[in-house]
N, C-alpha and C positions, 0 to 999 in steps of 0.2 A: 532914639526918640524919647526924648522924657516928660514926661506926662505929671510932673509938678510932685511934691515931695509930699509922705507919709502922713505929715501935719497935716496939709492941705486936703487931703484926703479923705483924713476924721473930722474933719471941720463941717469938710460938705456932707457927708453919712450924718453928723450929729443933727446938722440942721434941717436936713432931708426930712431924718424921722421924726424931729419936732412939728414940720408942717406939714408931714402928712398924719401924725396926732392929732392935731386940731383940725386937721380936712375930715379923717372919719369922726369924729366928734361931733363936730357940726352936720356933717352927713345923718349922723344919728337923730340929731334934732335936739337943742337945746332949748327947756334946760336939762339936762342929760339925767339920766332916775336910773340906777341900778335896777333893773327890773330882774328877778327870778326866773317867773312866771314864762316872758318872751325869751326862752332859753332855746337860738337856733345857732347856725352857723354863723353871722350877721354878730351876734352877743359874743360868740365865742372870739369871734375873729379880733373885736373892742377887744376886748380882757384880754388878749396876744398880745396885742400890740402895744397896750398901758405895759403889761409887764418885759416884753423887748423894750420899748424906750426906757423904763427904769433898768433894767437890766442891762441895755447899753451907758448909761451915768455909769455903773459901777466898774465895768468894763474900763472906758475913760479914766477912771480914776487909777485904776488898779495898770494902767498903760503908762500913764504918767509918775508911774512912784514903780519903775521897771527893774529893782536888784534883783538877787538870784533867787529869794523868796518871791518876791512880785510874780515875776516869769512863771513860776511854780503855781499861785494862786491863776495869774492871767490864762495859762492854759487850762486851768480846771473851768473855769470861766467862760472859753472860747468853746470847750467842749458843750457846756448847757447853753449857752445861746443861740449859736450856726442852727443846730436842730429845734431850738424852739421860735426860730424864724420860718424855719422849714415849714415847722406844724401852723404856724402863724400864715404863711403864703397859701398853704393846703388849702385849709379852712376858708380864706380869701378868695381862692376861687372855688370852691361850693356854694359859698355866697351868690359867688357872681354867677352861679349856673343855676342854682335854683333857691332865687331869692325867698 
């Protein structure tokens, strides 16, 4: 059963996390203020998710430019992101259990 190719894949992940950026964003309330001060889970969870969606661009980038150094970079790569998605979903549902 094939389930559509590799491209197709990061295509939809790329776009995915683009609109769900702009979902918590808005969620948040624009126009959007760096606040300090309101530092809870909710804050933390924004600031995950800006740095996963930049952090998936590079990702992107470093997929598409794949020789044997790329591969080399891209796993280092794969290594800090999978887990800073992790800590990103954590924190997302903390959020969501006590707003």
């Amino acid at each position: 059963m094939n389930l559509g190719s590799i491209k197709t894949w990061l295509n939809l992940h790329t776009y995915f996390g683009l609109i769900g950026v702009l979902l918590v964003m808005l969620h948040t309330g624009l126009p959007f203020q760096f606040r300090y001060a309101d530092f809870n889970a909710g804050t933390v969870s924004l600031y995950l998710m800006i740095i996963a969606v930049v952090s998936g661009f590079i990702g992107r980038y470093l997929y598409r430019r794949m020789d044997e150094r790329g591969k080399k970079i891209f796993k280092y790569w794969r290594d800090v992101h999978v887990p800073l998605v992790g800590v990103l979903i954590f924190s997302t549902a903390i959020h969501i259990i006590r707003p």
